[in-house]
C-alpha positions in Angstrom: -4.7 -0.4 -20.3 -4.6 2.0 -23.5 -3.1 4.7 -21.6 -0.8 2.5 -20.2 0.9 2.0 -23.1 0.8 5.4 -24.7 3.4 5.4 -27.2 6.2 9.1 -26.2 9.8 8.5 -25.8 10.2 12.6 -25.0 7.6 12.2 -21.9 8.3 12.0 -18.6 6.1 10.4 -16.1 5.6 13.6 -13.9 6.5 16.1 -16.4 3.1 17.5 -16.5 2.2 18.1 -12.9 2.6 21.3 -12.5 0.8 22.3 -15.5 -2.4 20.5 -14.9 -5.2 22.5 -14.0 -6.6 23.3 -10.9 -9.4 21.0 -9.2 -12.7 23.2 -10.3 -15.5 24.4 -7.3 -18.8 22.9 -9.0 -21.8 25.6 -9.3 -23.9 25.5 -6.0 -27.0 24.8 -8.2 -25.3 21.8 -10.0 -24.3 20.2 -6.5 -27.5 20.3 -5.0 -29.1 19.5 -8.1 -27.1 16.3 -8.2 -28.2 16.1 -4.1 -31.3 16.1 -5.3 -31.3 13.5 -8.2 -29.5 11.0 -5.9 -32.1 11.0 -3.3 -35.2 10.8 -5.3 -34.7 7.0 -6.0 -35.1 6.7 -2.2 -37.6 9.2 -1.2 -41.8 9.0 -1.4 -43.6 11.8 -3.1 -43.9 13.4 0.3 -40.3 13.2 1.2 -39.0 14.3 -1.7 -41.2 17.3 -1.6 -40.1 18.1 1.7 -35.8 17.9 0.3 -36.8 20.2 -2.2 -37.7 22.3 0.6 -34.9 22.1 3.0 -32.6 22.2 -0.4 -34.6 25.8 -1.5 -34.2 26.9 1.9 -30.5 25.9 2.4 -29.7 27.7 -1.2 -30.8 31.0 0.1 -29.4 31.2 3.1 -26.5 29.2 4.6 -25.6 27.2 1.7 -24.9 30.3 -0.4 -22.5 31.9 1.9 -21.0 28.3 2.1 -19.9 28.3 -0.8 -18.4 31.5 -1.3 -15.9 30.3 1.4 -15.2 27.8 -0.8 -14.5 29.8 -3.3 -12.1 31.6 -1.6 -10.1 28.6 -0.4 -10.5 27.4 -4.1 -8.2 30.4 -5.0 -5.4 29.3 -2.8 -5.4 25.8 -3.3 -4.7 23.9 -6.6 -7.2 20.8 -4.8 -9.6 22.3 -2.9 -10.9 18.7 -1.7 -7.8 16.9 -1.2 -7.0 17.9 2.1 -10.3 17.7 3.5 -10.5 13.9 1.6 -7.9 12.7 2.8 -8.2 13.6 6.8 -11.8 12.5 7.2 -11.2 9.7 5.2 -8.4 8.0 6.0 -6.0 9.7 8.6 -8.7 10.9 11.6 -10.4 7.7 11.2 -9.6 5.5 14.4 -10.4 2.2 13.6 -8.0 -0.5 12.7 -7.3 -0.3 9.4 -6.1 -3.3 8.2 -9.1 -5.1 7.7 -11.4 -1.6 7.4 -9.6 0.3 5.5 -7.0 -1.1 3.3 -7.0 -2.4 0.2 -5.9 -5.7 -0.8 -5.6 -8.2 -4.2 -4.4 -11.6 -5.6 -1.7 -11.1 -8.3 -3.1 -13.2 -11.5 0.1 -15.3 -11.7 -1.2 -18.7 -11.0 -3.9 -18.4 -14.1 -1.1 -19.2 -16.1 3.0 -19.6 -15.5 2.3 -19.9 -11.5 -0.1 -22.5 -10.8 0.1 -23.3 -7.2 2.5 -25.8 -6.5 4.6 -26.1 -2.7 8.6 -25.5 -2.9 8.5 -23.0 -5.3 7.5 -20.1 -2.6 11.6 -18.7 -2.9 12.1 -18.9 -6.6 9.1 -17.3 -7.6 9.7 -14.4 -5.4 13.1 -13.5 -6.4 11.5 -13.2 -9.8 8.6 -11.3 -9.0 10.9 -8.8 -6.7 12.8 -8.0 -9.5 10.2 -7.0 -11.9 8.6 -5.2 -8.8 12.0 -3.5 -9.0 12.5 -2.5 -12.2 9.1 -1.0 -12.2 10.3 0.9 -9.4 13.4 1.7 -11.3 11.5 3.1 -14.5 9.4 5.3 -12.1 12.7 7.0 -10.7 13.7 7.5 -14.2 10.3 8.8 -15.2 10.0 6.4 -18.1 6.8 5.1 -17.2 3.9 6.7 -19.6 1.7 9.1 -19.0 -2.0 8.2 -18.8 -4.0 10.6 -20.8 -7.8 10.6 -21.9 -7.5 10.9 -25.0 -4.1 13.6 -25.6 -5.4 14.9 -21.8 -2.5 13.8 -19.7 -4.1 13.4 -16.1 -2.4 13.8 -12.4 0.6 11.3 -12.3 1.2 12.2 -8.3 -0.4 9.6 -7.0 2.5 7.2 -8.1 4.9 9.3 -6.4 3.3 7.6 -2.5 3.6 3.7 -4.1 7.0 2.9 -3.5 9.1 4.2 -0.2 5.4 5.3 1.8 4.2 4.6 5.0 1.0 6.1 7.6 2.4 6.8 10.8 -0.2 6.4 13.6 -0.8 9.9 15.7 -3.1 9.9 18.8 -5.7 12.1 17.3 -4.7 11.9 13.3 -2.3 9.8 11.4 -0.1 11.1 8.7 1.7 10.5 5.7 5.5 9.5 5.6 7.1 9.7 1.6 10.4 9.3 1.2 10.4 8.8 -2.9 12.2 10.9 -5.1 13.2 10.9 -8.9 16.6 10.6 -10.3 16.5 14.1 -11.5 15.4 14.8 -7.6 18.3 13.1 -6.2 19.0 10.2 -3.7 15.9 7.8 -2.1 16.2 5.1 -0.1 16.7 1.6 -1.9 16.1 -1.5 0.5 13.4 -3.6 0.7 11.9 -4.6 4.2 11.0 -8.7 4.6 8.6 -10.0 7.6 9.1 -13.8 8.4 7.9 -15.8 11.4 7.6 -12.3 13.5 10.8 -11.0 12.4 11.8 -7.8 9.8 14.7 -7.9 7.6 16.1 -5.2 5.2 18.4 -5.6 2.3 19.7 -2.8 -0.4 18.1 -3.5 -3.9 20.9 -2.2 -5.6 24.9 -3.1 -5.2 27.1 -0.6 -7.3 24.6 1.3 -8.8 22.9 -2.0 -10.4 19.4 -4.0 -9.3 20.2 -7.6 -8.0 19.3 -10.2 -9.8 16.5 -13.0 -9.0 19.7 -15.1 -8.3 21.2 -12.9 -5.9 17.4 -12.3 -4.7 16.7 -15.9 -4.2 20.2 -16.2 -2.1 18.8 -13.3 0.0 15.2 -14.8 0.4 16.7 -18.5 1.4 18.9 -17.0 4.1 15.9 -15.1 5.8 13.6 -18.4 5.4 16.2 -20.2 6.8 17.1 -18.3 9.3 13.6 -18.0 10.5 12.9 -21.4 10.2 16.0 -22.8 12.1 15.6 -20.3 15.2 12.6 -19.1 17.5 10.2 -16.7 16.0 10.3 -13.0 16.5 7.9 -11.0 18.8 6.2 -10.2 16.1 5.9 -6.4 16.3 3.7 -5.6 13.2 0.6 -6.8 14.6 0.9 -3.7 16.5 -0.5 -1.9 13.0 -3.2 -3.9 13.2 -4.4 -2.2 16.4 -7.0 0.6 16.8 -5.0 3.6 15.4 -4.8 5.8 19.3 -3.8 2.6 20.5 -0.8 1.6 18.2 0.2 5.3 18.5 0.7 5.0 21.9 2.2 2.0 22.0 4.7 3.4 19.4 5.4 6.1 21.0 6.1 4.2 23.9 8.2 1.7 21.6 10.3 4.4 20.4 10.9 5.6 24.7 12.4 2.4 25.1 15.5 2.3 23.0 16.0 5.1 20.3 16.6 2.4 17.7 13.5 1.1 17.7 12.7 4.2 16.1 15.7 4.0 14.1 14.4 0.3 12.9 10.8 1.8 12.5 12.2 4.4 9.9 13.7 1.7 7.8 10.4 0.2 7.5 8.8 3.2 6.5 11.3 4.2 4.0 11.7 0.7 2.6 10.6 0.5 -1.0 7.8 -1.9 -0.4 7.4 -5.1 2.1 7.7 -8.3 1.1 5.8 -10.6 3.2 6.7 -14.6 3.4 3.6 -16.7 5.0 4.6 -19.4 6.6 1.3 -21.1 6.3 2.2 -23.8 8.4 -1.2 -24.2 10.6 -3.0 -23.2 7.8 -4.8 -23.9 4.2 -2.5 -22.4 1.8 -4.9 -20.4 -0.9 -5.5 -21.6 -4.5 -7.9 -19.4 -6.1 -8.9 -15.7 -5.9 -11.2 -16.1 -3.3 -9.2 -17.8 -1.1 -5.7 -15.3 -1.8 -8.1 -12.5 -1.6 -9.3 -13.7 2.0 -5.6 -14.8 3.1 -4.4 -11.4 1.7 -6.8 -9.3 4.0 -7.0 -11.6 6.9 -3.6 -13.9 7.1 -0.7 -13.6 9.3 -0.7 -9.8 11.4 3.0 -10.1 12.2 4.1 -10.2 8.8 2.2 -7.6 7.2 3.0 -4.1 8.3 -0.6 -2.8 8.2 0.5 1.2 7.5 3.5 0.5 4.3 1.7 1.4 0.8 2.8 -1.7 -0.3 3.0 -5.3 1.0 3.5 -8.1 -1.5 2.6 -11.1 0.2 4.3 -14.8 -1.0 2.6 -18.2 -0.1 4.0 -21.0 0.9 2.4 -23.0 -2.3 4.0 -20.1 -4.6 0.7 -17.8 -5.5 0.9 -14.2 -4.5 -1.3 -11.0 -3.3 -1.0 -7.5 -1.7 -2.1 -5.5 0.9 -2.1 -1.9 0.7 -2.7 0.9 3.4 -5.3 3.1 1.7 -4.3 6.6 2.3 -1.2 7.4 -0.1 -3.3 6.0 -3.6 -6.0 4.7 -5.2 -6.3 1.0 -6.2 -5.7 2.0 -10.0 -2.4 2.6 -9.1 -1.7 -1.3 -7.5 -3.4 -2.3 -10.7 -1.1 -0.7 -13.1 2.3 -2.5 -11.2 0.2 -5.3 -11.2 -0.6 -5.5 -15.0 2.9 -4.6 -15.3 4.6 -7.6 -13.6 2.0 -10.3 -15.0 3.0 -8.9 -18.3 6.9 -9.5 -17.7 6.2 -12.9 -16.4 4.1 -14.1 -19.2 6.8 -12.7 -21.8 9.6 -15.0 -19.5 7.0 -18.0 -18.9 7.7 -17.1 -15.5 11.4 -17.8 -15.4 14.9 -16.0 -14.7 16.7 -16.2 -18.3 19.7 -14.4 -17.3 23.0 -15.0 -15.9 23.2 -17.0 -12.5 25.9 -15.5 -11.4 25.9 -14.2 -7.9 28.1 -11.2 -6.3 29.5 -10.6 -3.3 27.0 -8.8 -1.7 26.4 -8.2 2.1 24.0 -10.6 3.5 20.2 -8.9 5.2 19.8 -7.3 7.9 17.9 -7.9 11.0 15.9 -5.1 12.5 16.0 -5.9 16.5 13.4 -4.1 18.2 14.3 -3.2 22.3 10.3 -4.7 23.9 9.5 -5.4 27.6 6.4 -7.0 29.2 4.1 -4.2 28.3 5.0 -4.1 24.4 4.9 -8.0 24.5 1.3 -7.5 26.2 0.3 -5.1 23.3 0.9 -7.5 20.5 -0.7 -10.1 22.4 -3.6 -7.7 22.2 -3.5 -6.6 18.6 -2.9 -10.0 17.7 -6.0 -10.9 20.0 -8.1 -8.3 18.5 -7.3 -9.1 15.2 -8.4 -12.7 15.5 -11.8 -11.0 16.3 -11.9 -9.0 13.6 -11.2 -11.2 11.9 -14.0 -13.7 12.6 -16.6 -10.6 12.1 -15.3 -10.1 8.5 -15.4 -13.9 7.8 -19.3 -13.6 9.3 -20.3 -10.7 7.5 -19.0 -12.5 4.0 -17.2 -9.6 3.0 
């Protein structure tokens, strides 16, 4: 984490972006040299022979002409390949991607302050929400370091699509919601999205100007669980992401023609700065060791995970933690830096709140009520369905 903690008050975290330089078009002869070096591990004398041929043949003719195109798209574009990377991908891919493409962890908490222990579930989130917000705070400000190799600084952007992101499913190709902005950039949204029992509340992370506190957190938290807990469960509408992504699409789309605030509710869970997810874990074992979180993180609950959000920090009922992370917006490196960054604030607090307890008047969460009739209800019984299956193929394969 060296570059993590690069040491330049005058920095800003994104100050550099537009100065980088622009993604370089590697020589023809170096790519299929590299072609060519990767395949003869796998190949017979015969078969490699043969490469070298179609490789030769390829370099005079099609492959050269090839690449002058991209050349000439390399001229116009500061990343040639990003594009191109990201559609194929991620966004045309059609599968579900909760459990093919997404990325998921367990947070290292219960090595140390966090061991798992039941009743604990509420406390220890309002904590770890708050340091997930002050994160999120320092980002706006741009007073999180640059990393650099060596005095190199390399591209920040990436942590622009962590907080405030979500994929929206299209029929043919998904795409990319990001609603994040700097302080210098002006306003961006500031509530936090929590799944329960089938249900989605939101809530404002700041009241006059100023975070809440894991008090005020914890107040928030209990009156979801409790709520949730005393009354039926919701319909459970996020196990829609988990669907094939034409299918969800459709089944959006048709969401959104039933009441125009379904759509309104939808935005607010796409612009949300991240979703918290509380597992009830009732019918369930509750996980105790990375294995375990890892495997409950990828394949636990599908109405309280919203499948397409950058960022869904998961609580367990026995107080250890995890994320889930659609794919598309960032790289891992990017969880792992947040990550890093919370373990280190709870280890310097031993994993407690050691400010004031005070509590202000703030307006209790919201619940987002979605409009469904017997076809939606149908269509989470069917993501739900073919999640379970999923499900049970991933548990097969070992993975």
């Amino acid at each position: 984490m060296e570059n993590q903690l690069a040491k330049s008050p005058e920095e800003r975290t994104f100050q550099y972006q537009d100065s980088l330089p622009a993604l370089p078009v590697p020589s023809l002869e170096e790519s299929l040299k590299k072609y060519l070096d990767s395949v003869k591990p796998f190949a017979n004398e015969e078969e490699y022979k043969k490469t070298e041929e179609i490789v030769k043949k390829f370099k005079n003719g099609i492959g050269g002409k090839l690449h002058q195109k991209l050349l000439e798209r390399a001229k116009g574009k500061r990343n040639w390949l990003e594009e191109w990377w990201l559609n194929v991908a991620y966004l045309d891919v059609r599968v579900p991607s909760q459990l093919n493409v997404n990325f998921a962890g367990p947070s290292a908490h219960f090595e140390h302050y966090w061991p798992p222990k039941e009743g604990v579930q509420l406390e220890r989130g309002s904590i770890i929400l708050w340091h997930n917000l002050n994160y999120w705070q320092r980002l706006r400000q741009e007073k999180m370091p640059v990393h650099k190799v060596g005095s190199t600084p390399l591209d920040m952007n990436q942590f622009r699509m962590l907080f405030s992101t979500c994929k929206v499913p299209g029929v043919n190709r998904d795409y990319i919601m990001n609603y994040f902005k700097t302080e210098s950039e002006g306003q961006s949204p500031s509530h936090i999205a929590v799944l329960c029992r089938g249900r989605v509340f939101v809530f404002e992370a700041l009241h006059e100007g100023c975070l809440l506190t894991p008090p005020e957190l914890l107040r928030h938290l209990s009156y979801i669980h409790e709520k949730c807990h005393q009354e039926p469960p919701g319909f459970g509408v996020a196990a829609l992401t988990t669907e094939e992504r034409t299918q969800w699409a459709k089944a959006r789309a048709y969401l959104i023609g039933l009441d125009p605030e379904n759509l309104a509710s939808l935005e607010r869970i796409q612009s949300s700065l991240f979703v918290y997810s509380l597992e009830d874990n009732s019918a369930l074992v509750t996980p105790e060791d990375y294995s375990q979180i890892l495997t409950m993180v990828l394949t636990g609950d599908p109405t309280v995970r919203w499948g397409d959000k950058s960022y869904n920090l998961i609580s367990f009922s026995n107080g250890v933690f995890g994320c889930n992370c659609d794919h598309a917006p960032f790289d891992a490196m990017v969880m792992v830096n947040i990550a890093h960054y919370v373990d280190e604030r709870i280890i310097e607090t031993e994993g407690r709140w050691m400010g004031s307890e005070k509590v202000r008047d703030i307006p209790l969460p919201e619940e987002l009520l979605f409009t469904v009739d017997e076809k939606i209800l149908n269509d989470i019984k069917q993501a739900k369905a073919q999640f379970l299956q999923e499900k049970r193929i991933y548990g097969r394969k070992g993975r």
